[in-house]
Each structure stands twice: as C-alpha cells, then as structure tokens.
N, C-alpha and C positions, 0 to 999 in steps of 0.2 A: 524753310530756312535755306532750301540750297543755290536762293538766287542773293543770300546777305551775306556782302562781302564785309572780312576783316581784313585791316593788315597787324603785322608784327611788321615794325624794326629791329633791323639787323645790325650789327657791324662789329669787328673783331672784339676778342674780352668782352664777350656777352658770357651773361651765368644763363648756365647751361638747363637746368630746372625752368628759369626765369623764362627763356621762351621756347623749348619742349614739350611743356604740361600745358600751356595756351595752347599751340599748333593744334596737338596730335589730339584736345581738348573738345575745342571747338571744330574740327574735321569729323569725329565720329558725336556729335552734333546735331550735324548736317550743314556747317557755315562751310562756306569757299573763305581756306587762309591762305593767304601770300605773304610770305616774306619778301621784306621792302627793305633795300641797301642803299646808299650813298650812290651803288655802282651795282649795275647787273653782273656779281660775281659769288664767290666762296669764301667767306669768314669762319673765323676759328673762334670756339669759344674759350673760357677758363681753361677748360679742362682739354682742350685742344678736339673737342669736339665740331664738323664741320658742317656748316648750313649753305647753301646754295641759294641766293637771293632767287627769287622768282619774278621780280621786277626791280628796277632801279626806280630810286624815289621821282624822277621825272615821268617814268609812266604809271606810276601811282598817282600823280598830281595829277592824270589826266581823268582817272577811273573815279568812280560812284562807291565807295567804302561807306560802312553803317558802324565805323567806328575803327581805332586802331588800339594796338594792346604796344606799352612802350619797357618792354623788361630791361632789367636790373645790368648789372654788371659794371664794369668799366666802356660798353660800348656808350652810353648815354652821354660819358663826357667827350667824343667822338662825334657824333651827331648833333648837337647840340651846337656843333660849330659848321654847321651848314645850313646856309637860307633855306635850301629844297625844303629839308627836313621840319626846319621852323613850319611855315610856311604849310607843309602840308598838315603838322599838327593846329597850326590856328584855322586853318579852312575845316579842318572838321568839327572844332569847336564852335564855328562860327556858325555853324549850319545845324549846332545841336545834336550833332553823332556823337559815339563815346570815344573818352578819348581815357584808355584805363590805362595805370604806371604802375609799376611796383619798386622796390625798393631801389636805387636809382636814378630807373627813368624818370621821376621826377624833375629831374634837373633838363631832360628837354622840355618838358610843358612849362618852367620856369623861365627858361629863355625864350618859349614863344609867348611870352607873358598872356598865359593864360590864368594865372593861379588866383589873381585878387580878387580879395574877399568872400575866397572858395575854403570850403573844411577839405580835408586830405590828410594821412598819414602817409609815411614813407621809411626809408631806413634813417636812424636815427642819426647818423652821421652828418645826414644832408637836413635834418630839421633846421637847422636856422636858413639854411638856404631860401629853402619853403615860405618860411616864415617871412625875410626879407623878401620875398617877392608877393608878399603881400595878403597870403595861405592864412589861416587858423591851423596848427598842426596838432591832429589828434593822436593818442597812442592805442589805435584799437586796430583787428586786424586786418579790415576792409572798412571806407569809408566811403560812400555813395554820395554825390553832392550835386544833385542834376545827372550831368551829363559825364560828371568824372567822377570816376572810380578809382581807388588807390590801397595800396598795402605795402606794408615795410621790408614782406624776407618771404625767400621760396617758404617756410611751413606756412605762408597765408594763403600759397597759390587755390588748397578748397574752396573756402572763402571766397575770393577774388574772381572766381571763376563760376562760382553760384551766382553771385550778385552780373558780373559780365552775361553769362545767359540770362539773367532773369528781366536784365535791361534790352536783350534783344529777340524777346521771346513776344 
C-alpha cells in the first residue's frame, strides 16, 4: 500500500473530523496522504484547527493519485470555484480512481459534473443539489457506486473509510 497515493482536499472552514479521521486513517494503513490546497499553504478549519497543504493542486494535477478523499465543511463551496480543483477531481474520475465526498464535498464532484446517473448520499442540506446534478440520492451511511464513495456527516467517517480501504485494498 505504501506506493498508493491519496489526496485530501483542503481549504479554510474545512470540518475538522471530515479530513483528520481520512489522513491520519489512511497513513497508519500504509497509503501516502497529501493534502491538496488551492495554494501550497496553511488553512484553518471550523474549529480553528490548522493543516499545512502538502501540495498545491497544480502539483497534484501532475502526480499519479489512486483516488482522492473530498471532506465536508464549508471548504467545498471554496473549491468548487477553481478549474484546478474541478479538473483534478474529473481526471480522476475519468481514469476510474475513487473519488469519495462526505457530507459537503459533494458539491465539488457536482460541479465537476461527475455525479449523473450515479447513487450517493451526502448531507442532507445539499441533497437537492446532488439530485440536480443528475445523482439518485440515498439516505444510507456510505454509498459505493463504482468508483464513488459518499456519506452524509463525520459519525459516517467508519463506514466511509471501510468501504475507501476496501476499494483500495
């Protein structure tokens, strides 16, 4: 496992669970995880908690990832507003890597219009979103649909993170 790369995206008003329990997850694992920012710098989450991008998303567009994890927060409607970002979540979709959201991030795989005619759950705020972009939205805690994996709220992160290793195992 320790030549399969994940990334996390980053970017301020990230919830703090949302990508914590991934990183430090998937690290004692065995994956190589990077956090992927807008910008090779320092974001603060919710809770004023601080992550240190480990790449900016233009040297992530250049690298070989076997999937990316897209957590929750208010960082997604953030990201969400950057080609890089799009862009690198459609090229991993396109190439059949995972591309797993949780409650949130959703709404960047929405804008990379990944979502049609995929099943996914998320937080229930952003279901019609989902749904408008073309999703079937389930209320269950993890939802596997190929290549994308989804869940609504940090208590799914077990779940989502079973099913994440078991897709890259």
């Amino acid at each position: 496992m320790s030549n399969k790369k994940i990334a996390i995206l980053v970017d301020d008003i990230y919830q703090d669970l949302e990508v914590w329990y991934p990183y430090l997850r998937l690290k004692e694992a065995g994956f190589e995880v990077y956090s992927v920012g807008c910008e090779k710098k320092t974001y603060k989450s919710k809770h004023g908690y601080e992550i240190k991008s480990d790449l900016s998303i233009n040297e992530a567009l250049l690298m070989d990832f076997e999937g990316v994890i897209i957590p929750g927060g208010y960082a997604p409607d953030i990201l969400r507003r950057h080609q890089e970002v799009l862009s690198f979540v459609r090229k991993l979709n396109e190439d059949s890597k995972i591309v797993a959201a949780i409650c949130h991030g959703l709404w960047v795989a929405a804008s990379a219009h990944i979502l049609k005619g995929k099943k996914c759950t998320c937080f229930y705020a952003i279901k019609d979103d989902v749904v408008n972009a073309g999703a079937t939205y389930l209320d269950e805690e993890v939802v596997v649909d190929g290549n994308l994996i989804s869940s609504r709220k940090p208590e799914d992160l077990p779940a989502f993170l079973r099913a994440i290793i078991n897709k890259l195992s």
